[in-house]
Structures are given as structure tokens and as C-alpha cells.
KOLVEXSE-956512 format. One record per residue (C-alpha): residue in one letter; x, y, z. Coordinates in steps of 0.25 Angstrom, whole numbers, padded with zeros to 4 digits, always signed. Layout:
BEGIN
aXYZ ...
//
This chain:
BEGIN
x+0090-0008+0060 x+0088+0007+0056 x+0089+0004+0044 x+0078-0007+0044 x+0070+0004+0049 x+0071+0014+0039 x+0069+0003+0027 x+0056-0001+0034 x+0052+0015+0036 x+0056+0017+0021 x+0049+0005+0014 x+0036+0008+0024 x+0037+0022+0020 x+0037+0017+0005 x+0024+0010+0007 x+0010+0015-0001 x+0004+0023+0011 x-0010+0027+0012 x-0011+0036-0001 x-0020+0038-0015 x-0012+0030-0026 x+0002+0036-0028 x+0015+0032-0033 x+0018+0024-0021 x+0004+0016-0020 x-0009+0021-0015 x-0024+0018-0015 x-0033+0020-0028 x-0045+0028-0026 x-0056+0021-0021 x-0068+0017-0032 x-0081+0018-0024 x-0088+0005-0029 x-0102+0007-0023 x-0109+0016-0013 x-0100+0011-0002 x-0089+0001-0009 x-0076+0006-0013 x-0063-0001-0020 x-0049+0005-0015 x-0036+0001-0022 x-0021+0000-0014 x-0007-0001-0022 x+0003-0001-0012 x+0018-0001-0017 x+0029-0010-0016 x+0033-0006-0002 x+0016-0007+0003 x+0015-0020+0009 x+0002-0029+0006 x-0003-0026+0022 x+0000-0012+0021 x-0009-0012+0008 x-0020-0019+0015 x-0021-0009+0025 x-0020+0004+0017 x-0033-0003+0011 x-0041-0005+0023 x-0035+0011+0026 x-0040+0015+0013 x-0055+0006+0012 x-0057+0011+0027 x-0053+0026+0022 x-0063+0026+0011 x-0073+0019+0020 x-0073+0032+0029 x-0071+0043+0019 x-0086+0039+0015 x-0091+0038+0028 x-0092+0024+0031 x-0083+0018+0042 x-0084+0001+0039 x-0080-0006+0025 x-0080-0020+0022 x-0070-0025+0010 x-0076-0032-0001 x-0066-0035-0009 x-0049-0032-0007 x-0038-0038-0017 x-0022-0036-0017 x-0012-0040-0023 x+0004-0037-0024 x+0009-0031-0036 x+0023-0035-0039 x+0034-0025-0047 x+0048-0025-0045 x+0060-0016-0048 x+0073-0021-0054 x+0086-0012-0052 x+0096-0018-0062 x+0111-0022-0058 x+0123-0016-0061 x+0138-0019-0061 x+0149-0007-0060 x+0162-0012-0065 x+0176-0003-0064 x+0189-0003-0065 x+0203+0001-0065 x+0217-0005-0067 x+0216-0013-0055 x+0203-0022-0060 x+0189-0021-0061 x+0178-0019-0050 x+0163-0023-0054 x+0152-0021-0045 x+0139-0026-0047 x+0124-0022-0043 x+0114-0032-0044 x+0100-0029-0051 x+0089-0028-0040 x+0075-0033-0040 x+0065-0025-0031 x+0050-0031-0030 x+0038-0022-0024 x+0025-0029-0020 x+0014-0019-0021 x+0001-0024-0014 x-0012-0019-0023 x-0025-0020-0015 x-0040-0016-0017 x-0053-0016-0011 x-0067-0014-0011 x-0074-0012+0001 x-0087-0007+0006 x-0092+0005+0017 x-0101+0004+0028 x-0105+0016+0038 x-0109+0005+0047 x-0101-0010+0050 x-0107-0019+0041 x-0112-0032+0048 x-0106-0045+0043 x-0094-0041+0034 x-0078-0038+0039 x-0079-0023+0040 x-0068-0013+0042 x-0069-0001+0053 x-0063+0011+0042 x-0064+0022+0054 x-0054+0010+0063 x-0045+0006+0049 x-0044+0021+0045 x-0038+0024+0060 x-0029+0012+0061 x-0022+0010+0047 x-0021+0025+0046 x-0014+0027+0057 x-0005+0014+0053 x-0001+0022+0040 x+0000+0034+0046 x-0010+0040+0037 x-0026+0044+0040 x-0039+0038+0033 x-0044+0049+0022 x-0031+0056+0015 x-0032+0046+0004 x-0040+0053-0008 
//
């Protein structure tokens, strides 16, 4: 069971955090579309999960949203997808012997697949909650989500 544990703490700890695109994953900068419209971009890696993705999206869309003082935001338009890649490690097979006979041992080739969720969104600012449209609180998103990633809103540059 311990180790359960630790494979479930390594393979989290392995995820795309909240961070400017890196090696591991990361968001794209924001392109300001408009006065108050913005597109943001998230790849996530082959240990980020689809949800996880969703929700370093709404930490990122409410992030920016307060960074130029507004507090609501209303998406307009999200898309995702999972990118696919896999890794092959190729088989092998050790024979030796001696007088006595022969020993083969045989390692077969391995096939590891990562699905990496890609997500986008645009979305639109308001300092005051727009009537008739879903709105997000980004002050309530930012203090929630951060806190459930163990980061804060405004250290990704």
C-alpha cells in the first residue's frame, strides 16, 4: 500500500503545474485580443489529466482577469483536445553458456502511451458581474484553485 502511495505522489508530482511554458508543459502567453478580451493556451504533459488541465485554465483566465483589474470573466470560446505520442523501449534477449547448456533470458519491447490534453480559451473581462451571461468570480477561482495547486494567482509571467 506504501507503495501505491509513493507511485500516486510521483506521477502527481510529474504533472504540468501552474507555470509559463516549460519542458514539462505550461501556459502560452496570453494574446490580448481586444480592450478586455484575451486568448490563453495550456499544454499539459503526459502525466496532466484532461480535469487538471480544465482548472489550471479557469486559474490562469481568472489570473489574468485580476492582473488588469477586473474581478468577473465570461468564456467565449474554449476548445481541447488530447494529443497522443508514445514511447517504445525495444526487447532484448541475453543468451549464455558454459558446458553444462544454454541460458536465454528474454526482455520484451515495451510500449508506453501519454495523453497530453491541449486547451485554449478566449474570454472576456468585466469590473462589474455582467447580467445575463455565466460569469466566473476570478477574486473566488484565484483563492480556491490556487490553494488546490499549492500555488498563488500572479507568479505566472
Amino acid at each position: 500500500m506504501a507503495a501505491l502511495g509513493a507511485v500516486v505522489v510521483t506521477m502527481t508530482g510529474c504533472a504540468t503545474g501552474y507555470q509559463s511554458q516549460g519542458l514539462t508543459g505550461g501556459f502560452a502567453r496570453e494574446v490580448q485580443l481586444d480592450d478586455d478580451t484575451y486568448r490563453v493556451a495550456f499544454n499539459g504533459n503526459g502525466y496532466t489529466s484532461p480535469e487538471r488541465a480544465q482548472e489550471l485554465m479557469l486559474l490562469r483566465m481568472a489570473d489574468v482577469t485580476l492582473s488588469h483589474g477586473h474581478q468577473f470573466f465570461v468564456v467565449l470560446e474554449q476548445n481541447g483536445r488530447i494529443e497522443t505520442s508514445s514511447l517504445v523501449t525495444p526487447g532484448f534477449t541475453t543468451v549464455s553458456g558454459s558446458r553444462s547448456g544454454w541460458f536465454a533470458m528474454s526482455t520484451p519491447a515495451t510500449v508506453q502511451t501519454f495523453n497530453k490534453p491541449r486547451t485554449y480559451a478566449v474570454f472576456r473581462t468585466f469590473a462589474d458581474r455582467p447580467e445575463n451571461a455565466k460569469s466566473y468570480n476570478a477574486t473566488m477561482l484565484c483563492t480556491s484553485l490556487a490553494a488546490a495547486y499549492q500555488t498563488t494567482c500572479g507568479q505566472v509571467k
